[in-house]
PyMOL Python script that loads the backbone (N, CA, C, O; Angstrom):
from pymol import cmd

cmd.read_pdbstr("""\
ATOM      1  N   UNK A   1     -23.042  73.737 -85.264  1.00  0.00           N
ATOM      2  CA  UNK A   1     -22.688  73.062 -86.500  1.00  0.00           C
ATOM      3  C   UNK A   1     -21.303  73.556 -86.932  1.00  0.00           C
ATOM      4  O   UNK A   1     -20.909  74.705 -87.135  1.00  0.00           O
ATOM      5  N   UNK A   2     -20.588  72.224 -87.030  1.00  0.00           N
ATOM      6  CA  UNK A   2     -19.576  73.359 -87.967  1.00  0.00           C
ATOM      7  C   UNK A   2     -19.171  73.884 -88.721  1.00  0.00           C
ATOM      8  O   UNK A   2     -20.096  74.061 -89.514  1.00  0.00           O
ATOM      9  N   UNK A   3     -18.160  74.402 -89.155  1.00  0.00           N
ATOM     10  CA  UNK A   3     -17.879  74.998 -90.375  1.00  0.00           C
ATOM     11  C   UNK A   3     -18.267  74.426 -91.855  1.00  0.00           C
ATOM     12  O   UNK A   3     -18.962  74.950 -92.726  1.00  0.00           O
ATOM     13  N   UNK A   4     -17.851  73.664 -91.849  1.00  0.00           N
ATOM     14  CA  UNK A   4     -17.457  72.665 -93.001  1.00  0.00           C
ATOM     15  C   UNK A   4     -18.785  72.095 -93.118  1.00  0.00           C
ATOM     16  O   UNK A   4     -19.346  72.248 -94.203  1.00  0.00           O
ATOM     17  N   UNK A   5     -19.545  71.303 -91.965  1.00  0.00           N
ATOM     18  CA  UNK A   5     -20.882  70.862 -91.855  1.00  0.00           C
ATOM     19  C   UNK A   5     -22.194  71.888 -92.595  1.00  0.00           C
ATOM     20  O   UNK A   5     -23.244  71.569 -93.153  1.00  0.00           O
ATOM     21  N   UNK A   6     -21.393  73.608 -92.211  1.00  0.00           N
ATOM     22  CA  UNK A   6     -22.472  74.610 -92.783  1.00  0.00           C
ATOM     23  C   UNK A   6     -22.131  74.962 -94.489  1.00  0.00           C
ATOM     24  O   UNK A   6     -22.841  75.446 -95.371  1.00  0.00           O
ATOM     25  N   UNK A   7     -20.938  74.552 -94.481  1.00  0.00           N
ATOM     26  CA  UNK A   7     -20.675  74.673 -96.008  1.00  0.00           C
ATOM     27  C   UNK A   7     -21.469  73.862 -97.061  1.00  0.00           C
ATOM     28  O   UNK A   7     -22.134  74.218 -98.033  1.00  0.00           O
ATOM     29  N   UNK A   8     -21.058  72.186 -96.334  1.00  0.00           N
ATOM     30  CA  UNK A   8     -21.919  71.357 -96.715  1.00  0.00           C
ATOM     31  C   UNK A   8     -22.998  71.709 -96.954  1.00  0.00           C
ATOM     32  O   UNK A   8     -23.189  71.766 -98.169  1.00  0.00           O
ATOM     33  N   UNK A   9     -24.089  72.069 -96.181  1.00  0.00           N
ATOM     34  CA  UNK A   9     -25.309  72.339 -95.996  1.00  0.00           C
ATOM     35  C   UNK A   9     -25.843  73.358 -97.343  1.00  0.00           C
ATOM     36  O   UNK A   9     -26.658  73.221 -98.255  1.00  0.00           O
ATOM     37  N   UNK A  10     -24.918  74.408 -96.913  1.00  0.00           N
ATOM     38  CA  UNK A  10     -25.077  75.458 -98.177  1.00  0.00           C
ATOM     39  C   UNK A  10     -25.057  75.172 -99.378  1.00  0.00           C
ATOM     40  O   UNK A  10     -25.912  75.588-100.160  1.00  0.00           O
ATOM     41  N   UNK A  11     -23.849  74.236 -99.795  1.00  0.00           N
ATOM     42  CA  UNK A  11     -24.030  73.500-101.439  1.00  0.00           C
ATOM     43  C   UNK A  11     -24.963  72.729-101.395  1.00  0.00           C
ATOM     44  O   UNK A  11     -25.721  72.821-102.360  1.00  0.00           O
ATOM     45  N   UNK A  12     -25.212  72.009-100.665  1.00  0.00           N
ATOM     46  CA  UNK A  12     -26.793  71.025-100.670  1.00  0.00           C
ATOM     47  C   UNK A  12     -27.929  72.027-100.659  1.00  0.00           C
ATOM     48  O   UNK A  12     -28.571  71.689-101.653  1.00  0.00           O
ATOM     49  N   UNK A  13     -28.578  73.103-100.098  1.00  0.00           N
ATOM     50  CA  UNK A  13     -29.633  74.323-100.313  1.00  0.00           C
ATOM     51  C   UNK A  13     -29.350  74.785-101.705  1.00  0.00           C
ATOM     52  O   UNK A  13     -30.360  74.959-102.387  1.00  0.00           O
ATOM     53  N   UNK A  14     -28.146  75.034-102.305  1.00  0.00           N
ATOM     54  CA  UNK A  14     -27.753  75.621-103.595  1.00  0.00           C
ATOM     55  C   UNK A  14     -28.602  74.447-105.079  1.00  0.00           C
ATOM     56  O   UNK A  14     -29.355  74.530-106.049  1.00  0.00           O
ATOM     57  N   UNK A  15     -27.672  73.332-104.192  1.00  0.00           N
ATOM     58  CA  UNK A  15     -28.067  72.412-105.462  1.00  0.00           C
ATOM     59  C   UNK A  15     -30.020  72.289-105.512  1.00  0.00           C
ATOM     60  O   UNK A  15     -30.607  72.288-106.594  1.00  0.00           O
ATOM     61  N   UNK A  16     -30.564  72.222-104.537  1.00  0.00           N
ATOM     62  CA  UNK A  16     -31.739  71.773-104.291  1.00  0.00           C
ATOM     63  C   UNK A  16     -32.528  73.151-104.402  1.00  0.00           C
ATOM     64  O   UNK A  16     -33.705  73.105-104.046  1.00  0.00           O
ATOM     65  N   UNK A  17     -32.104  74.195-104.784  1.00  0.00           N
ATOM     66  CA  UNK A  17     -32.455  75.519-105.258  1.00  0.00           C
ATOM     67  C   UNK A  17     -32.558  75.313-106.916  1.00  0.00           C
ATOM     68  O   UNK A  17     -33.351  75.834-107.700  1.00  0.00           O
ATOM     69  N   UNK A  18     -31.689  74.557-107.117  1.00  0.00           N
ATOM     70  CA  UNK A  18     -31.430  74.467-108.786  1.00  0.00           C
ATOM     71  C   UNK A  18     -32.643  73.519-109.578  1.00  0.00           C
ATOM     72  O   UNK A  18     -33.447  73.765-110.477  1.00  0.00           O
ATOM     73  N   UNK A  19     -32.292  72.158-108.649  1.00  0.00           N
ATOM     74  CA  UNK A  19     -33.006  71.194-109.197  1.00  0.00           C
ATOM     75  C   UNK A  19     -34.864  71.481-109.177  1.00  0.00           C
ATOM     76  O   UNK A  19     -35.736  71.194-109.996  1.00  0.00           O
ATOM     77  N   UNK A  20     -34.910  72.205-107.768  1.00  0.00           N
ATOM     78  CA  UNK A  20     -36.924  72.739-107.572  1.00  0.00           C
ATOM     79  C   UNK A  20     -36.733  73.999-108.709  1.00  0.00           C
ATOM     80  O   UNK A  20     -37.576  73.793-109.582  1.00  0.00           O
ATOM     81  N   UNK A  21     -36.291  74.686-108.889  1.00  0.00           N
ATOM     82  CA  UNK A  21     -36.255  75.479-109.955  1.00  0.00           C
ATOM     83  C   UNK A  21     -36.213  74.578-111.464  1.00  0.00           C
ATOM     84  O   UNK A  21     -36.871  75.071-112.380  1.00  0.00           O
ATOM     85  N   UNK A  22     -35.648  73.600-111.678  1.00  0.00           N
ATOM     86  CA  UNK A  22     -35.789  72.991-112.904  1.00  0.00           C
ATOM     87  C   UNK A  22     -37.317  72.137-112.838  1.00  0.00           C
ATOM     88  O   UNK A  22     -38.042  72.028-113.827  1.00  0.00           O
ATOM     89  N   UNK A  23     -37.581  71.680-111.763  1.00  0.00           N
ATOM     90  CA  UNK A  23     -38.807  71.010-111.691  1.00  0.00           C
ATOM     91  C   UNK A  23     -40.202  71.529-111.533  1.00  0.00           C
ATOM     92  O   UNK A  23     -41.265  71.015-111.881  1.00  0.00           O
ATOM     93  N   UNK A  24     -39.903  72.924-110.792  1.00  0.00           N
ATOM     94  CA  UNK A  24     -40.915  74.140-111.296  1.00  0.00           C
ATOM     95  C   UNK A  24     -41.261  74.582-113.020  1.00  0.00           C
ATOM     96  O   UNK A  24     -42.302  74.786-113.645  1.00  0.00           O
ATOM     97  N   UNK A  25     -39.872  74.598-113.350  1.00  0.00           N
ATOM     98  CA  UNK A  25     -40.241  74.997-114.985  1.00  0.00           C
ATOM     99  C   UNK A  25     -41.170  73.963-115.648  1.00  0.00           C
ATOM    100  O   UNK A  25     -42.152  74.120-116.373  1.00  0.00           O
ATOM    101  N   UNK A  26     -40.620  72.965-115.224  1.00  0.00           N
ATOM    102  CA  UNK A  26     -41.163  71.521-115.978  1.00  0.00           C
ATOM    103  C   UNK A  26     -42.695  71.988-115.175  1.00  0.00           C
ATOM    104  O   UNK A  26     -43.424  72.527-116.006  1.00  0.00           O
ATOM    105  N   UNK A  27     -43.154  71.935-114.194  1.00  0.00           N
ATOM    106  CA  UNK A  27     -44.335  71.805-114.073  1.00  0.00           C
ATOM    107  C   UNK A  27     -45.151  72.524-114.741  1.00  0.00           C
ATOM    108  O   UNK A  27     -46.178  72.147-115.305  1.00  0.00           O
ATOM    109  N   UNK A  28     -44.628  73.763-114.681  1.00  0.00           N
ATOM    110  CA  UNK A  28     -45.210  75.469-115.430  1.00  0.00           C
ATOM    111  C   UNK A  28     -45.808  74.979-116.476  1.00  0.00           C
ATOM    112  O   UNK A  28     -47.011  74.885-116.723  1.00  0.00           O
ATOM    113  N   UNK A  29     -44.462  74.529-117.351  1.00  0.00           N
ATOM    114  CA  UNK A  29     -45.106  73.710-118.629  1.00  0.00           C
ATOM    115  C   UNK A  29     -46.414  72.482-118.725  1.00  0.00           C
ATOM    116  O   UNK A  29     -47.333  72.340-119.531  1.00  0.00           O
ATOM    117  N   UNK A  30     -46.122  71.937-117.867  1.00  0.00           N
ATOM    118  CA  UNK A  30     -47.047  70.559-117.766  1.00  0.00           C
ATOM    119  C   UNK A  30     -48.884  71.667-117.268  1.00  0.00           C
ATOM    120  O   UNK A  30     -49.994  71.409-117.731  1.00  0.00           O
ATOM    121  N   UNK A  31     -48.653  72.452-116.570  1.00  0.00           N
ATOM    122  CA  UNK A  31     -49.900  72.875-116.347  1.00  0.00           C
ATOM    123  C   UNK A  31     -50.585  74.184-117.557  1.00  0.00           C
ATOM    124  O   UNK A  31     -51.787  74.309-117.791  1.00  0.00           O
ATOM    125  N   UNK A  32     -49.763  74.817-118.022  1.00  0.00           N
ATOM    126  CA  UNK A  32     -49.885  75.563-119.217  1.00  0.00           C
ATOM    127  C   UNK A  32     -50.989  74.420-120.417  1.00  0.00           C
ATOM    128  O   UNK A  32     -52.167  74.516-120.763  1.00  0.00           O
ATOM    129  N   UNK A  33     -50.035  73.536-120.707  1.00  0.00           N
ATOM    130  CA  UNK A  33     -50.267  72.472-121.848  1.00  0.00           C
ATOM    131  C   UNK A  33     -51.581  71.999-121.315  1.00  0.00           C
ATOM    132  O   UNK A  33     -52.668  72.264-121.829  1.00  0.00           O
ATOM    133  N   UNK A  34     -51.363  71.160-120.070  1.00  0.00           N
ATOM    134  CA  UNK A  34     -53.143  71.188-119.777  1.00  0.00           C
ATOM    135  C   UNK A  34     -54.100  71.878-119.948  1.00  0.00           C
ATOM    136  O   UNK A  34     -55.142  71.511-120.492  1.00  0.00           O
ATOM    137  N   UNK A  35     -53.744  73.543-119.271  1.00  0.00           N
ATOM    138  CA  UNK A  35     -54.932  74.392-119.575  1.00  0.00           C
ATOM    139  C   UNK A  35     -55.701  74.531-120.746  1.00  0.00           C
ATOM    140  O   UNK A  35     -56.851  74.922-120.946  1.00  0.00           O
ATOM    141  N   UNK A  36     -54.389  73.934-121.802  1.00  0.00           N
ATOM    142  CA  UNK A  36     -55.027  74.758-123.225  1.00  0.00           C
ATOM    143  C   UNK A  36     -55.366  72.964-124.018  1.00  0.00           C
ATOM    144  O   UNK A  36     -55.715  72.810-125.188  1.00  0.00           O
ATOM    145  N   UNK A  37     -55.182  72.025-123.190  1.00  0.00           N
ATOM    146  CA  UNK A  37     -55.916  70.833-123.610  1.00  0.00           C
ATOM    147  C   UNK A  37     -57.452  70.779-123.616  1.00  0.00           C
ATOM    148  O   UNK A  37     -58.101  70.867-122.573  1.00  0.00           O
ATOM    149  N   UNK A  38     -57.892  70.661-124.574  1.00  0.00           N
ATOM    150  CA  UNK A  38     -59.704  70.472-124.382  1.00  0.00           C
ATOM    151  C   UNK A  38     -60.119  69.313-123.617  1.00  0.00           C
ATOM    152  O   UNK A  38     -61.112  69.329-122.891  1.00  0.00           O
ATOM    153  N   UNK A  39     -58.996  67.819-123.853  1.00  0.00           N
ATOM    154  CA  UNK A  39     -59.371  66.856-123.032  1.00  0.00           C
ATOM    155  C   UNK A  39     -59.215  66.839-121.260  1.00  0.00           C
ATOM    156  O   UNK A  39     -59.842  66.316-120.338  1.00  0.00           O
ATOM    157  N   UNK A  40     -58.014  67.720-121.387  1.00  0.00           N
ATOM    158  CA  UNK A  40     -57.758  67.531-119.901  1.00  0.00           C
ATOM    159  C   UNK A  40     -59.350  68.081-118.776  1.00  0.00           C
ATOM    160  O   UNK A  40     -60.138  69.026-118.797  1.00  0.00           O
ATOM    161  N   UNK A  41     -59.125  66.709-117.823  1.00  0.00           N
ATOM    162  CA  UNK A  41     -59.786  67.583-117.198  1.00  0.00           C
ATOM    163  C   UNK A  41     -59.696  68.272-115.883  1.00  0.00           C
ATOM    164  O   UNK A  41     -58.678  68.196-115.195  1.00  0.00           O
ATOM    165  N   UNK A  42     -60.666  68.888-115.557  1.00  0.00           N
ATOM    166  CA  UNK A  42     -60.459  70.035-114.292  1.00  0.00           C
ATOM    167  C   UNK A  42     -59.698  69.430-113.132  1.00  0.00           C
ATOM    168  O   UNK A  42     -58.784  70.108-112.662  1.00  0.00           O
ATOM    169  N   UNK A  43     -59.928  68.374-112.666  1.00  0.00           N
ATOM    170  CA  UNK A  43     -59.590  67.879-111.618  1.00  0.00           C
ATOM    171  C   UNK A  43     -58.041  67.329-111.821  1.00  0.00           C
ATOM    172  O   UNK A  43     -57.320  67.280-110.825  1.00  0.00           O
ATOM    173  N   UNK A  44     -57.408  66.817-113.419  1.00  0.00           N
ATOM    174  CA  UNK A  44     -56.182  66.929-113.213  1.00  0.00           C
ATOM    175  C   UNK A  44     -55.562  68.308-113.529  1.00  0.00           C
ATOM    176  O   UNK A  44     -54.540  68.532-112.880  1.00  0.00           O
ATOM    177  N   UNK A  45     -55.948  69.282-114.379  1.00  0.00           N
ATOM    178  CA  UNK A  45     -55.223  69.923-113.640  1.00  0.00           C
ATOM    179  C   UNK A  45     -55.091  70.834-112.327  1.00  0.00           C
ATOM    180  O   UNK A  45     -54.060  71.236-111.789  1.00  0.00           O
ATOM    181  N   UNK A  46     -56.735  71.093-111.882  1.00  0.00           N
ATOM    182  CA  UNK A  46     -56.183  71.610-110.565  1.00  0.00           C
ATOM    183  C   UNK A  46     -55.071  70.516-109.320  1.00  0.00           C
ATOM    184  O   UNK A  46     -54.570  70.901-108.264  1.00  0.00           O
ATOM    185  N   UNK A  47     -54.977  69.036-109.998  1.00  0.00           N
ATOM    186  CA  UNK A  47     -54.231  68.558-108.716  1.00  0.00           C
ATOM    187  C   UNK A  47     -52.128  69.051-109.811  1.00  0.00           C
ATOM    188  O   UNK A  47     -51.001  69.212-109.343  1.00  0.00           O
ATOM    189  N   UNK A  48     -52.550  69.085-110.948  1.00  0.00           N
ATOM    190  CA  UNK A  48     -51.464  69.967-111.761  1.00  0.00           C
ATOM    191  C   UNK A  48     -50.649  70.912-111.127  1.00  0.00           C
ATOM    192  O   UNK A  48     -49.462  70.705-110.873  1.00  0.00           O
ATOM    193  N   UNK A  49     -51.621  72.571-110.705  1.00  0.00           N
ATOM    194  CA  UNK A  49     -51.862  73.484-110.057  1.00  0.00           C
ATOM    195  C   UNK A  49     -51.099  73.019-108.839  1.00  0.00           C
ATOM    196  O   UNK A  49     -49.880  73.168-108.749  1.00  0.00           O
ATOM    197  N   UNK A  50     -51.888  72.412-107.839  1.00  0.00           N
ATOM    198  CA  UNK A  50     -51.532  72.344-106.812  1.00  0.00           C
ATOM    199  C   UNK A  50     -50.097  71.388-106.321  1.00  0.00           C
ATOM    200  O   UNK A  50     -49.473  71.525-105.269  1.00  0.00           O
ATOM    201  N   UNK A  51     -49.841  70.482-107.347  1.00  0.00           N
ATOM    202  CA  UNK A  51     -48.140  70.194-107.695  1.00  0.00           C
ATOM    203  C   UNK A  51     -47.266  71.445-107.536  1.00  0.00           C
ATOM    204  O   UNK A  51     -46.447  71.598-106.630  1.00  0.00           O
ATOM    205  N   UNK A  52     -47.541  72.363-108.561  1.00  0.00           N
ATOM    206  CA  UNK A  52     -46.738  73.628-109.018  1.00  0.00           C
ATOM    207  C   UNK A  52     -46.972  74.371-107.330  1.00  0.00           C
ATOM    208  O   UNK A  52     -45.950  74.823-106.813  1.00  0.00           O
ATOM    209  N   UNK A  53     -47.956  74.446-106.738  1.00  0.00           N
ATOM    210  CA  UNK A  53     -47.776  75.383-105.742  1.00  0.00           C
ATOM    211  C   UNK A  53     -46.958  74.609-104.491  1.00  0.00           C
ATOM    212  O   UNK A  53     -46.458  75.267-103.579  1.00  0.00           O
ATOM    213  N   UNK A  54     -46.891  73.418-104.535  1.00  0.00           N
ATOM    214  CA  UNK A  54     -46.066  72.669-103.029  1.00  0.00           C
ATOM    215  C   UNK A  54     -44.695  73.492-103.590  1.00  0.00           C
ATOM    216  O   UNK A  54     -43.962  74.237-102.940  1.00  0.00           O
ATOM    217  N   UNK A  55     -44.566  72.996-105.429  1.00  0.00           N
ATOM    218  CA  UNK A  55     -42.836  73.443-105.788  1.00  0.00           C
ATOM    219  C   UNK A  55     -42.744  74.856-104.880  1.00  0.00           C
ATOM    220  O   UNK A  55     -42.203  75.107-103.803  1.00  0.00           O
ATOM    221  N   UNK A  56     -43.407  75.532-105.680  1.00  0.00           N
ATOM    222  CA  UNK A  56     -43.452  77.059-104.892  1.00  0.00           C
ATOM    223  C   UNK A  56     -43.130  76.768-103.930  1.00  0.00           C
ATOM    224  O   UNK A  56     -41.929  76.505-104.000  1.00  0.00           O
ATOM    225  N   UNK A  57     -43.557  76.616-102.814  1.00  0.00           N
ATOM    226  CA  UNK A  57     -43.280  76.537-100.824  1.00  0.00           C
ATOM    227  C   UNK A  57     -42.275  75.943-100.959  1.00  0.00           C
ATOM    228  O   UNK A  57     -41.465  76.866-100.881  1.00  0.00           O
ATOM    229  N   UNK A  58     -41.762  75.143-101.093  1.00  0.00           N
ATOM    230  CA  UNK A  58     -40.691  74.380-101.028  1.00  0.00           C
ATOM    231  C   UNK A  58     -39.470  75.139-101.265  1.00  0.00           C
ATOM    232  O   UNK A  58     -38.532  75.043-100.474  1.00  0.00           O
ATOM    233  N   UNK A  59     -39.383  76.228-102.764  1.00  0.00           N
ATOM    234  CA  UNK A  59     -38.520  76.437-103.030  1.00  0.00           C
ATOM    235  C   UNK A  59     -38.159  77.933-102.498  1.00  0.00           C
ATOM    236  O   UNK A  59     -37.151  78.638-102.535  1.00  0.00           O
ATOM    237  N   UNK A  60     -39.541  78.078-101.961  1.00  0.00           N
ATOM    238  CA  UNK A  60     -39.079  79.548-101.225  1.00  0.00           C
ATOM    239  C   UNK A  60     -38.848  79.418 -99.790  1.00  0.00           C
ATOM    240  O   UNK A  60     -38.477  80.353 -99.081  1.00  0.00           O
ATOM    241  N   UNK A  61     -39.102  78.114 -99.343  1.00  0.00           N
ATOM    242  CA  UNK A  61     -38.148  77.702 -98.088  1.00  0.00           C
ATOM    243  C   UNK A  61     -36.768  77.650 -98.135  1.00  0.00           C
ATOM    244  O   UNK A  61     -36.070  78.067 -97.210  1.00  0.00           O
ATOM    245  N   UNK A  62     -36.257  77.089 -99.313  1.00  0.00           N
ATOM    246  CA  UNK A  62     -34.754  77.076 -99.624  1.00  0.00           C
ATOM    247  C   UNK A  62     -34.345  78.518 -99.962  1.00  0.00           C
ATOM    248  O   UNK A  62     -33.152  78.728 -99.740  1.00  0.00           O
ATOM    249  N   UNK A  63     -34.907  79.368-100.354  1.00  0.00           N
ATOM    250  CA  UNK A  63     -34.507  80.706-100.381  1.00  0.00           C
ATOM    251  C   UNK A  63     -34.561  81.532 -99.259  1.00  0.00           C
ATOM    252  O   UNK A  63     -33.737  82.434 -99.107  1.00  0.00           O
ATOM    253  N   UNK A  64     -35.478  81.300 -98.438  1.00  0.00           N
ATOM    254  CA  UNK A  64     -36.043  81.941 -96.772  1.00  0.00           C
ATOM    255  C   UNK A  64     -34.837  81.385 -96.029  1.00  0.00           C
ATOM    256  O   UNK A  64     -34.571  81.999 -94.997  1.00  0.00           O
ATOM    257  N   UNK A  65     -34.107  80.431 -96.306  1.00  0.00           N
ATOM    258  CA  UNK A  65     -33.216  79.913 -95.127  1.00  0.00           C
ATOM    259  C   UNK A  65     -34.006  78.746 -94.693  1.00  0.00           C
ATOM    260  O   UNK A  65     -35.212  78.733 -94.937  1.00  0.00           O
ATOM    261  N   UNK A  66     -33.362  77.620 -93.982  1.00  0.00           N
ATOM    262  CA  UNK A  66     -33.816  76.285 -93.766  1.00  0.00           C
ATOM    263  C   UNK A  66     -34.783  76.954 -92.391  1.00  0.00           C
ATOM    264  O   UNK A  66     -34.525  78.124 -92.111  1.00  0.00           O
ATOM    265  N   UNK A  67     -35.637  76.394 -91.728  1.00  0.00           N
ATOM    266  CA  UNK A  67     -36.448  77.017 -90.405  1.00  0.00           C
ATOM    267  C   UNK A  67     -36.933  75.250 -90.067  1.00  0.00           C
ATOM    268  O   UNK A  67     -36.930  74.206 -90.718  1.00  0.00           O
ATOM    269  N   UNK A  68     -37.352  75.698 -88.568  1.00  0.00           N
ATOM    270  CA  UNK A  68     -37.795  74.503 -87.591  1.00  0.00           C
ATOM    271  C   UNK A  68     -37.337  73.221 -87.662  1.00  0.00           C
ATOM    272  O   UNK A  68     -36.315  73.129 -86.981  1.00  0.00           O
ATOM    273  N   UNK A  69     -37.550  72.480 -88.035  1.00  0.00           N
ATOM    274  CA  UNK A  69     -37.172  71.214 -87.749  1.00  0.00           C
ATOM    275  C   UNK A  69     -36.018  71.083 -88.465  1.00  0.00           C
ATOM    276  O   UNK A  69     -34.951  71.059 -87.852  1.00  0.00           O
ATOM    277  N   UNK A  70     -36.052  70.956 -90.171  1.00  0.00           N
ATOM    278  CA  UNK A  70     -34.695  71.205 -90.652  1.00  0.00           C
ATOM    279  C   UNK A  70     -33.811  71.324 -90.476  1.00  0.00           C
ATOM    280  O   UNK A  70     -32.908  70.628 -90.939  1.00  0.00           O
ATOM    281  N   UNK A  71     -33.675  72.331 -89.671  1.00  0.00           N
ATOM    282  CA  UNK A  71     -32.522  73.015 -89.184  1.00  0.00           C
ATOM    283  C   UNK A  71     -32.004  72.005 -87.671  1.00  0.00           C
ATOM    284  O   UNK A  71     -30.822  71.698 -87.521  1.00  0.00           O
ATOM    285  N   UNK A  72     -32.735  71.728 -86.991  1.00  0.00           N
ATOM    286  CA  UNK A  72     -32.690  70.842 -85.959  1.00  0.00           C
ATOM    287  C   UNK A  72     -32.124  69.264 -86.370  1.00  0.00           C
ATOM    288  O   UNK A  72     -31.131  68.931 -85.723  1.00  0.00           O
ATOM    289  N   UNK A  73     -32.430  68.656 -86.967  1.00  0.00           N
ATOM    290  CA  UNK A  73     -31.887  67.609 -87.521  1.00  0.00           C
ATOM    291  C   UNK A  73     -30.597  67.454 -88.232  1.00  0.00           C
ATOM    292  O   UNK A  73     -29.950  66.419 -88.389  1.00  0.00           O
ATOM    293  N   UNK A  74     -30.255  68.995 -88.753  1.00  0.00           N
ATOM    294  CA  UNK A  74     -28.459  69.182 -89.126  1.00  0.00           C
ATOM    295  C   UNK A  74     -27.742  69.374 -87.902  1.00  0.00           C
ATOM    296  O   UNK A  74     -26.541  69.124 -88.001  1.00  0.00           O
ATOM    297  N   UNK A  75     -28.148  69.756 -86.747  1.00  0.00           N
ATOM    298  CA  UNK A  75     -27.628  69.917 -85.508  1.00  0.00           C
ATOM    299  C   UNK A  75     -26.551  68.757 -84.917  1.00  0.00           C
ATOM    300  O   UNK A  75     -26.065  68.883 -83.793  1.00  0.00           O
TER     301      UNK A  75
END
""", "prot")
cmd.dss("prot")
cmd.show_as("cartoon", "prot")
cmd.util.cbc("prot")
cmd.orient("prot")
């Protein structure tokens, strides 16, 4: 890859570090507010929960460094 191609790459991981970090917060919130809803029920928020945990993986892939395929397709 080259130079410029890995630079690229890097501000695109940066930005997409920012934005799953803003969309994590938002979820945090969205599943908090549920918990303490009497109406909500279990099943939305555990699929709530399990929103917030893909963010998680996702965003600690962008922190781990891109791996397997990812990385193959910038090639």
């Amino acid at each position: 890859m080259s130079s410029s191609k890995q630079q690229t790459q890097a501000i695109q991981d940066q930005t997409d570090k920012i934005q799953l970090s803003q969309v994590l917060d938002t979820q945090q919130t969205k599943v908090n507010t549920m918990k303490s809803d009497k109406n909500a029920s279990q099943a939305d928020i555990n699929a709530a929960v399990e929103t917030l945990e893909e963010i998680k993986r996702e965003l600690n892939k962008l922190e781990n460094g891109r791996g397997g395929v990812s990385q193959l397709k910038d090639m």
